[in-house]
NUKE-796853 format. One record per residue (C-alpha): residue in one letter; x, y, z. Coordinates in steps of 0.05 Angstrom, whole numbers, plus 5000, padded with zeros to 4 digits. Each point is the difference from the previous one (the first is absolute). Layout:
REM NUKE-796853
AXYZ;...
END
This chain:
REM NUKE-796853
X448144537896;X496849295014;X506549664956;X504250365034;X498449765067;X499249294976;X508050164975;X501150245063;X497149495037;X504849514965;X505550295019;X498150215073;X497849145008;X507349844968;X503650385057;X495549685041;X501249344984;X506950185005;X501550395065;X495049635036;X496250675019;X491550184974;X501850574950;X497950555046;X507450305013;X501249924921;X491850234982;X499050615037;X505650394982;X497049834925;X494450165014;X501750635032;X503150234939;X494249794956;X496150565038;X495149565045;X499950215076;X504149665064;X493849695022;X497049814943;X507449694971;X499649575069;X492849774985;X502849824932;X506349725024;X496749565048;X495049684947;X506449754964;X502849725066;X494449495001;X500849724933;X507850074996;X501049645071;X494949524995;X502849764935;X507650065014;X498849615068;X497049454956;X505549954958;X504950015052;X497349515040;X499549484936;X507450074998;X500749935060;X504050715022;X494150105051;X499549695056;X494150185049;X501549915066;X501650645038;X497550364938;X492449895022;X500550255069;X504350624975;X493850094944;X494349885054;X502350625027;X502050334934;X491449874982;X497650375073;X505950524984;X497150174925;X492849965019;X501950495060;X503950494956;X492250084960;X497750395062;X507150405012;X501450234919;X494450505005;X502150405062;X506850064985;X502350494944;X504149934933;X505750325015;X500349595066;X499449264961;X505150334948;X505950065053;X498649365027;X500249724931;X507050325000;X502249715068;X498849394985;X503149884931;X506250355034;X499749395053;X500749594951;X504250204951;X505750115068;X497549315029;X500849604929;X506850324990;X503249815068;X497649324991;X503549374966;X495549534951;X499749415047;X500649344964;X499249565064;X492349825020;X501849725062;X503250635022;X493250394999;X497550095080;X493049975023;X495150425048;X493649725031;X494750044971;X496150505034;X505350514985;X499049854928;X493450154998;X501650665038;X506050194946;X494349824941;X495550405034;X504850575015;X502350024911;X491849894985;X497950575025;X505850434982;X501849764929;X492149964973;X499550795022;X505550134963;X497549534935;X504849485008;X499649325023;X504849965055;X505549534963;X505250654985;X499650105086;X500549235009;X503849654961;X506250455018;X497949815077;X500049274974;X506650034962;X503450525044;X498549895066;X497049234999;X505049824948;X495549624944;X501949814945;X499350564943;X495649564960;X496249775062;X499550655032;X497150264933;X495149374992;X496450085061;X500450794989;X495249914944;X495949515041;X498650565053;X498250484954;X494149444977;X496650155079;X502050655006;X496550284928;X493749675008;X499050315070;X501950654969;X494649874938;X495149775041;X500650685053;X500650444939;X492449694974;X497450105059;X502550784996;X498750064922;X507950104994;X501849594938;X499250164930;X498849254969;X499550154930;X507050284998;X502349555051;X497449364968;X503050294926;X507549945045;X498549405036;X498049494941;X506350304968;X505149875059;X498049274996;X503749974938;X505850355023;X500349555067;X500449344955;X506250434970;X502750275064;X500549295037;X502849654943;X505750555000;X501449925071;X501549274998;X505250104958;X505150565037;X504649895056;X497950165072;X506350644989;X496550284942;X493649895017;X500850395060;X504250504965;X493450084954;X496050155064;X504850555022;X499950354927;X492050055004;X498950335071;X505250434977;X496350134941;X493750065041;X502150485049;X503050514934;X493250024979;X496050155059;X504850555027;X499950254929;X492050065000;X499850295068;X505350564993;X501450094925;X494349844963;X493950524989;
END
């Protein structure tokens, strides 16, 4: 089981070095399948966040595809939104976090589709900053219930609606994902909600797979790369309507 996960941890770090997003849209659904529980997948999930995010974000900003700015007012709030989500999780039951899992990937598979791969920078708009840190706040506490890191909900919003860059836009994806999984790690302590032996086996692989996943997405178009992006929430959403309706 243990090289398994380490396997799977590479591969889950790849995509997200890659897409931009913590693992947990990708990792769940695995996990899922792999016969571990909803809640304890998103404990899990989270665990890799943190080392996949913090890792990628280095990365990205050595190469410079990261540029922090907006992205630490939109993470502030991402951090109080994933802490906040450690006191909401427990109330609120599977089936519930499983359709918003759902609604969500469906957002963004329509939002990435009707949206062109912009090229320009200086197209990109701005909001102030205090509605920023609302937004982060907003995808925190939403996206850490659910065991993902909030990039799959925003960087659509950034590329979609805000018109980023795709490369940008998945950049500082990953970068919110850093705040918002170490709020969620550090409420699910508090509540004895994470399973670290399985979830440190997965992270220390995905660190590998990040290196992998980064060096990848350097080298496709903006079109493809966004085509990519489309395939796997497609793929995403097959496999969580397949667990919840098909699979016994």
């Amino acid at each position: 089981m243990e090289i398994l996960l380490a396997l799977v941890g590479v591969g889950i770090g790849a995509l997200s070095g890659f897409f931009g997003i913590g693992g947990g849209t990708v990792l769940v659904p695995v996990l899922l399948l792999m016969g571990f529980g909803f809640k304890h997948a998103v404990g899990i999930s989270i665990m890799q966040m943190v080392f996949s995010s913090v890792y990628g974000s280095y990365l990205n900003l050595r190469k410079g595809s990261l540029q922090l700015g907006e992205g630490l007012f939109v993470g502030f709030g991402g951090f109080a939104g994933g802490y906040l989500s450690g006191y909401l999780t427990p109330h609120v039951p599977e089936r519930v976090l499983q359709f918003v899992f759902i609604g969500f990937v469906l957002f963004a598979l329509i939002r990435m589709m009707t949206s062109r791969a912009h090229e320009d920078e200086s197209a990109s708009q701005t909001l102030p900053k205090w509605l920023l840190f609302l937004i982060g706040t907003g995808i925190g506490v939403i996206a850490i219930s659910i065991g993902v890191g909030g990039a799959i909900i925003l960087i659509p919003l950034l590329s979609g609606l805000l018109h980023y860059p795709v490369k940008k836009a998945v950049s500082a994806g990953l970068f919110f994902v850093v705040f918002s999984s170490v709020a969620g790690m550090l409420g699910r302590l508090i509540h004895g909600q994470i399973d670290l032996v399985h979830g440190a086996i997965i992270g220390v692989g995905s660190l590998v797979g990040v290196y992998l996943g980064i060096w990848l997405k350097e080298h496709v178009s903006n079109k493809s790369h966004k085509n990519f992006i489309v395939v796997m929430y497609a793929f995403i959403l097959v496999i969580m309507v397949y667990k919840m309706f098909f699979a016994q």
